[in-house]
Every structure is written in C-alpha cells, then in structure tokens.
N, C-alpha and C positions, 0 to 999 in steps of 0.2 A: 504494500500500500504506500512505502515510501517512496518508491521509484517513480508508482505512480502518480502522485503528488507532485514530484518532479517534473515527470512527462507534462501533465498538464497545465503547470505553473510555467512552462516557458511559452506559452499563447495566453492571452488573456481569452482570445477567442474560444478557449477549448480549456476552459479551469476546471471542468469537471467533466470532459468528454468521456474517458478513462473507468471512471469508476460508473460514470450512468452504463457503458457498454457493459461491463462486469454485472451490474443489478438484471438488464435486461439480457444480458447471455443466459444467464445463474437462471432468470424463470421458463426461459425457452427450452435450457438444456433439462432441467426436470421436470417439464413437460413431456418432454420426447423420451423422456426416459431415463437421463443418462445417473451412474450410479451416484452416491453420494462423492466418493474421492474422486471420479469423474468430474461434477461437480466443481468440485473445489479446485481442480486445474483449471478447469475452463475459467473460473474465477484470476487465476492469476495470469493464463494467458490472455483475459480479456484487459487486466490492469497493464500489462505488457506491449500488450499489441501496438503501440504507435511511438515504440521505444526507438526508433530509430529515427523521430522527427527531431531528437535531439540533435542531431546530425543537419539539419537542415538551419538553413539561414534565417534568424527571425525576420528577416526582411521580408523573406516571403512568405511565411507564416503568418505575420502581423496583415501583412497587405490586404488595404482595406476594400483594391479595385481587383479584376481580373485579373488570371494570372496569363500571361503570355506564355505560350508555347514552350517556351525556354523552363520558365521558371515550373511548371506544371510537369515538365520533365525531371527536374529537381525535386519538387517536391513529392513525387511517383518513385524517388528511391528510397522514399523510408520504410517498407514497408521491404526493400533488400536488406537493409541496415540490422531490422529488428532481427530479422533469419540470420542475419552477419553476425551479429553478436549473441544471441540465444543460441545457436543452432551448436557451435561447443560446447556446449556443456550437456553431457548426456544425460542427467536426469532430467535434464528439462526440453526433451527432443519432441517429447505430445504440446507443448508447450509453443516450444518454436515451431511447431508444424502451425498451428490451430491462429496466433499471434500474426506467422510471418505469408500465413495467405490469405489474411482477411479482403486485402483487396481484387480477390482471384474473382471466377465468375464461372457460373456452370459452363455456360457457352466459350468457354476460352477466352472472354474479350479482357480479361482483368489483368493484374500484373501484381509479382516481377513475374513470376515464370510462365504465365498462360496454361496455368492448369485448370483443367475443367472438367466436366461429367464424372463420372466414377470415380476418375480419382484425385476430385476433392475431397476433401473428408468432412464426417458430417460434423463436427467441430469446428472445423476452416468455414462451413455453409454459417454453420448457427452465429460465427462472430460476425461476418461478412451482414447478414441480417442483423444482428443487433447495431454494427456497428453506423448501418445505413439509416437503420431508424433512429439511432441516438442524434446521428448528425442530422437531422430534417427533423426531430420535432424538438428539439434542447434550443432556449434561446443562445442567440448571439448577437454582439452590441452592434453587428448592421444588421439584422435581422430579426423578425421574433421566429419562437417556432413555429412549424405547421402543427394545421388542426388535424384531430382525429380520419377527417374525410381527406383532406390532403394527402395527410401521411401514407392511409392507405391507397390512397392512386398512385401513389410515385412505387410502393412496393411494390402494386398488382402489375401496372407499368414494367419496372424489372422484370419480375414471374415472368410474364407474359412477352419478354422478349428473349427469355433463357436465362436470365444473369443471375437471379437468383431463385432458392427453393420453392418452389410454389406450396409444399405441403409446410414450410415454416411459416409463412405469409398468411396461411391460414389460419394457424395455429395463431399466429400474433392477431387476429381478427376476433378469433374466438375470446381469447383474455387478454383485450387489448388495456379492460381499465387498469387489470391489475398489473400488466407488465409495466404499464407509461407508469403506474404508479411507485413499482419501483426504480424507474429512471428520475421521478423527480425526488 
C-alpha cells in the first residue's frame, strides 16, 4: 500500500487511481470466483499495476491538454516498466503477469506485448476492466467522473469491439452499486 501511495502521489491527477483499481478488482475477482489468496494478489497486483508511471515524465502525466503522439508513446511504456521491474522477482510473477498486462486487450489491440484471446489471463482481463472503469468514472481536476449510464456504454462499447471481457462487463452491471461503491 506504500508503493502505492507512491504510484499515485506522483499525479495529482491519479491520487487514488491505485487503490480504487484494487477495491474494484478485489469485488470482480470474488465475484468470479477467484480464491481468497487469489484475492489478495490480485489486490497487490492491482496496487502495482501503474508502477512503472514512475518512470515516466511528470510532464506528461500532469499535462493538462492532449497528449501528442510522441508523448502517448511514452506514456504507453509504463505498463513495460511495471513487467520491467516486477517480473524478477519470482514470487511475484502472478503478480507481474496480472499488473504488467492491464493494458493488453482480448483482441490484441492493447500493449506492451499484444496479447490477447486465450492467453490473457483472466486476472490480466479483470485488472484491464477494473482499471478502465476506475479511470472513466473517478473524478479528475479537468474532468468529473462518468455517470452510471456513461460508464457502462464506454465498457459495452469495448465488449463489443473485443477489447474487453464481455462476461466481466456484465458482471460489473449486475453489482455495479456495490463495486462503484467500493471504488469511492
């Protein structure tokens, strides 16, 4: 939880992205199933997951316009970074798997490595989802969050174009009050 605090104290933009991803992983992944020690990684790999924005320039983190091609390329290696630095340490390899492919996408469109269908893992799917709806309905100082109906057309929108789970998107419809409620 300290890292993450970290992670997220270098954006103002994102001061609690980190741990809302962690509440809404933690109720999707025990929805679907997953055991309790399950659970509890998913938990740190969700506090994790954007551990390699430290790496990245606040300049463009902070920016409060578009990012330009350029900079959007940059900011698209954190999510090599997190794999870069988790992925030695072997206890923590479920960890940096689930962490370092949140930005993957069934359909192969995500990155760093363009993994998709099968073998994403359903850990890597559930952050990838928590981590899409933490960003679209969490305010931020240029924007506020999306609403309940919002939120889910931009997820159905994914689903519906392959990028993400369709049966998680569900699941996030069915107990939406209670997952959003653990993200605020």
């Amino acid at each position: 939880r300290l890292v993450c605090r970290i992670i997220d104290f270098k954006s103002e933009f994102t001061a609690t992205h980190s741990s809302g991803v962690a509440a809404v992983g933690h109720s999707l992944a025990t929805l679907v199933g997953f055991s309790r020690q399950e659970c509890l990684m998913f938990q740190i790999a969700a506090y994790l997951h954007d551990l390699g924005k430290l790496a990245i320039p606040s300049e463009i983190l902070e920016k409060r316009d578009r990012l330009t091609p350029v900079e959007w390329g940059v900011m698209r290696t954190h999510a090599y970074y997190t794999y870069q630095i988790l992925h030695p340490i072997e206890v923590l390899n479920l960890v940096a798997s689930w962490s370092s492919l949140h930005q993957e996408r069934l359909d192969g469109s995500g990155y760093p490595f363009h993994v998709g269908g099968d073998d994403l893992p359903l850990g890597a799917r559930l952050m990838a989802v928590a981590d899409v709806f933490t960003g679209i309905t969490e305010n931020r100082p240029y924007r506020k969050g999306m609403t309940r109906e919002d939120a889910l057309g931009v997820l159905h929108g994914m689903a519906a174009k392959g990028e993400l789970d369709a049966r998680l998107i569900s699941l996030m419809e069915t107990h939406y009050d209670a997952i959003n409620g653990a993200r605020e």
